[in-house]
N, C-alpha and C positions, 0 to 999 in steps of 0.2 A: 288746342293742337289737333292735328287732323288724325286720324286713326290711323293709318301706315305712317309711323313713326321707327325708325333704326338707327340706333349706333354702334356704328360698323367701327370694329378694331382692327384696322392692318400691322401684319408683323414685321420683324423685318425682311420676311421673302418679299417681303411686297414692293422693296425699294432696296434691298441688294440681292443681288440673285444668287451671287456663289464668288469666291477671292478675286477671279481674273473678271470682274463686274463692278469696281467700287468706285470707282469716278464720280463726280459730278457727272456728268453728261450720262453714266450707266443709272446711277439713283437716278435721275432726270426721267427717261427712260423705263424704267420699275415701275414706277409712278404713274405713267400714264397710261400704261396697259392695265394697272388695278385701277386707275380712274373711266375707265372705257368700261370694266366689270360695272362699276359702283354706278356709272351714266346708266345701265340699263335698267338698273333698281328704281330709277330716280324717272325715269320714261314711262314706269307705269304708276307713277304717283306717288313715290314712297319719300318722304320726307328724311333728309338721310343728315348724321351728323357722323364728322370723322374722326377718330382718333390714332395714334400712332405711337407704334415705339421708336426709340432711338440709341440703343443702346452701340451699335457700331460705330453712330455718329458722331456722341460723345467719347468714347474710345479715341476719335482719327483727331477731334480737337484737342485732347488731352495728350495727345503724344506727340501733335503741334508744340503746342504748347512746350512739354517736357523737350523736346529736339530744338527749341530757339530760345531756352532758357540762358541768361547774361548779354541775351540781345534784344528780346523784349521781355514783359512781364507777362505771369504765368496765368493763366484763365481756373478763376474759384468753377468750383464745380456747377455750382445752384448756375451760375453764367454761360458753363457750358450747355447746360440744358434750355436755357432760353434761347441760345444761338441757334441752335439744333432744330425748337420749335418752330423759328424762325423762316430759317431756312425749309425743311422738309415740307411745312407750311405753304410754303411760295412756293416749290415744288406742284403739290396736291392741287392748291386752290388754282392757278395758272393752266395745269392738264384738264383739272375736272370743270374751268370754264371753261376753255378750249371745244373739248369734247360734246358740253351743253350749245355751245354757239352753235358747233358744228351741226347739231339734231335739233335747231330749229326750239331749244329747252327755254325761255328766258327768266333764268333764275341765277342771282345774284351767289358767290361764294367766298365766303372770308375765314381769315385764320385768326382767331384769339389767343393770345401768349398765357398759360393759363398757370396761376399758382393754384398749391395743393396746402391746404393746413394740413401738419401731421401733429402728432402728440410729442413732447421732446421728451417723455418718460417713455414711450414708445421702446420696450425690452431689445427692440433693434439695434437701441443708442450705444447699448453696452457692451452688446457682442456681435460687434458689423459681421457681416458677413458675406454680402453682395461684391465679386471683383470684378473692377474698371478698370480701363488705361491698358498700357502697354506691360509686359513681363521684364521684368528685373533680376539682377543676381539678386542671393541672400543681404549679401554685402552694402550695393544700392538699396534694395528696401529696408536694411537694420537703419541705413543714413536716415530715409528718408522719415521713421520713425522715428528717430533722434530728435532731429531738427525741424520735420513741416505737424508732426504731431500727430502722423499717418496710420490708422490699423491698417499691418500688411500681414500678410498668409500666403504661405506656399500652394500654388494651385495645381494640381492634379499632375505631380511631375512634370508642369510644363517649365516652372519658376515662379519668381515670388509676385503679387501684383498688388494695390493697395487697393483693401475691402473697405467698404463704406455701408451705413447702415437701410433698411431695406422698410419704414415704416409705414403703416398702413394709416392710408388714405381717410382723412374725416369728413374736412371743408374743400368746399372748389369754389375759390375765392371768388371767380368769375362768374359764378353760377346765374346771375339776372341778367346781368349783358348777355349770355348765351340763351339764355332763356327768350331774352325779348328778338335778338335776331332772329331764332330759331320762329317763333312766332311770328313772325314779318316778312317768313318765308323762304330767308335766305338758308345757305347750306354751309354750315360751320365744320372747322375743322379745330378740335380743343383736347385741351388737356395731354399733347403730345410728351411723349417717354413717361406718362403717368403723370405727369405737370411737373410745374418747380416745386420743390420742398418746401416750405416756408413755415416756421414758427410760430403762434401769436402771443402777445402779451402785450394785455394791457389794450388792446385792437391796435398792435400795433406787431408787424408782419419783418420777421428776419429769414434772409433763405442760409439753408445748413446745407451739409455737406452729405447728401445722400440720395437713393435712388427709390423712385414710389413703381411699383408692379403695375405697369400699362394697364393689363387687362383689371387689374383691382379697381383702378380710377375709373376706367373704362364703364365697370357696371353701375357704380357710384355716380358716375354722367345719366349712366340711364335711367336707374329709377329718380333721379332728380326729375327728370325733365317726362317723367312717365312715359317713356320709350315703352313701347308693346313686342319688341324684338331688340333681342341684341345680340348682333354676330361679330364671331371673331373668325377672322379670314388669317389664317396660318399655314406651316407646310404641311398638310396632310387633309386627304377628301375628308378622310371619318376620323374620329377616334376608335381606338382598339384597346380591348386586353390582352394581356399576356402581349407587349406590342412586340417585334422583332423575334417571337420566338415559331415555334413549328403550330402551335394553339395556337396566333394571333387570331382575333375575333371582332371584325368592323362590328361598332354599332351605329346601327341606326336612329336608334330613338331609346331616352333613357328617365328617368323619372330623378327627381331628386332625391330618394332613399336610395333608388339601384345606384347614382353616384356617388351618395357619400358612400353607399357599402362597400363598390369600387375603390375607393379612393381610403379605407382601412384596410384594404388588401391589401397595397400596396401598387397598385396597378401604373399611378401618374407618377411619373417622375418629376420629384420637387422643382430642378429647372428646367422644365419645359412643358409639360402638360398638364401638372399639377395645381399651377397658379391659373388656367385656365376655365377650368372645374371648376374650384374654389370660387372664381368671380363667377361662374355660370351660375353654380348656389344660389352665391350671394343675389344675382341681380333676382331670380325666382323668385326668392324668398320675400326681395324688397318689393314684392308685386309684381315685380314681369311675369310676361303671358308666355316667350319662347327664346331658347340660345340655338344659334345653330353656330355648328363650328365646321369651317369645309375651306378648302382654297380659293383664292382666289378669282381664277377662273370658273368655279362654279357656283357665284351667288347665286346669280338668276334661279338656276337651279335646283340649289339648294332652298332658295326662300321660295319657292314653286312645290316644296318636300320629293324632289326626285333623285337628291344626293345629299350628303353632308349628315353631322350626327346632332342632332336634335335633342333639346334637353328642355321637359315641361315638367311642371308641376304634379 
């Protein structure tokens, strides 16, 4: 593989912007302004592989789904994630050739539908805790754990939603097909909402009912494939401590000790900057050389080190 090697993790700012933005035609749209960033990466030789969450995705199919129940039949969730793939997929790959044709690039871009082995003892199985879908009375979610066999939990006074388990990433089932594209040149886009869940036994592959942390898979993708960078493009230039308060503190560059010692403080919040760290760790640890985490308007310059918060060894 060529030595600028990156896999870039888009979030979901990157493909809904804010409530009155959720269309097709506005994901559409999202997408190709972050594939216009990712083209510039990619302009000066940077061998790029995509990945993406989809966590509002699967939410609008799920509540599909739940709004035309007794008139079709209901979308398992592992299905909702492949659709999701699917789609966001043709999204990305569609803007980010567009974009390449347009600057003269010619470089081929495809999307892999990607399953994820998890462990089915995985301590996540017993105490879900991840919530999906749409919000419920009490009353609807006691049904719906009656009858579909649902953990549900009240979520943060808004009402009740059904939680699902959140287990962490081993196999990525796909891993030599992406491998040999990646090798061939082409620009892949894999392992989207953290890939499908899937079970093995026996080498033989069942998908369950639950949701893998994008960015976990994400870094998992990259030391696979000995990525030398792995960036996650989110909503915020830098990371900070003490974030939101009158202290708030961007950092710029941070060492894997300064973060995990951050990150016993208490600094990341478990849903949303915590799981980010945690994969930045991880990917260091597995041999990567740097994380930079910065929006998406500023790779270029973040992977140039003139913005964004940087995370080495």
């Amino acid at each position: 593989m060529s030595q600028k090697v990156a896999v870039i993790a888009i979030g979901g700012n990157s493909l809904i912007k804010d409530k009155a933005h959720q269309t097709v035609a506005d994901q559409y749209q999202a997408a190709k302004e972050t594939c216009i960033n990712i083209a510039d990466l990619m302009e000066e030789g940077w061998n790029v592989i995509v990945t993406h969450g989809n966590g509002p995705q699967v939410g609008f199919i799920l509540l599909r789904s739940e709004l035309s129940k007794g008139v079709l039949h209901e979308v398992p969730l592992d299905a909702c994630g492949a659709d999701s793939q699917g789609a966001i997929g043709y999204h990305i790959q569609q803007n980010l050739q567009n974009e390449l044709t347009r600057r003269g690039v010619p470089k081929p871009v495809a999307t892999i539908v990607t399953q994820v082995v998890v462990d089915k003892d995985d301590p996540s199985f017993v105490k879900p805790t991840k919530p999906i879908g749409p919000f419920y009375s009490e009353e609807e979610a006691r049904t719906a754990e009656a009858e579909k066999g649902w953990a549900v939990s009240e979520d943060a006074g808004r009402g009740w939603r059904r939680v699902v388990a959140s287990p962490l990433p081993e196999r990525i089932v796909e891993l030599e097909a992406i491998r040999t594209l990646v090798n061939a040149g082409v620009s892949v886009i894999a392992v989207g909402g953290g890939g499908i869940p899937v079970i093995e036994d026996d080498g033989q592959l069942t998908g369950v009912a639950a949701v893998i942390d994008k960015d976990r898979a994400s870094a998992l993708l990259a030391n696979k494939l000995e990525a030398t960078h792995f960036i996650i493009s989110t909503a915020v230039e830098k990371v900070a401590i003490n974030f939101g308060k009158p202290d708030q503190q961007d950092i710029d560059e941070m060492t894997v000790a300064q973060a995990k010692d951050y990150m016993t403080q208490g600094h990341f919040a478990p849903g949303s900057m915590k799981p980010k760290i945690q994969s930045a760790i991880d990917f260091i640890e597995g041999g990567g050389q740097r994380v930079i985490i910065t929006i998406p308007s500023k790779l270029l310059d973040a992977v140039h080190g003139k913005t964004g918060t940087h995370l080495v060894p």
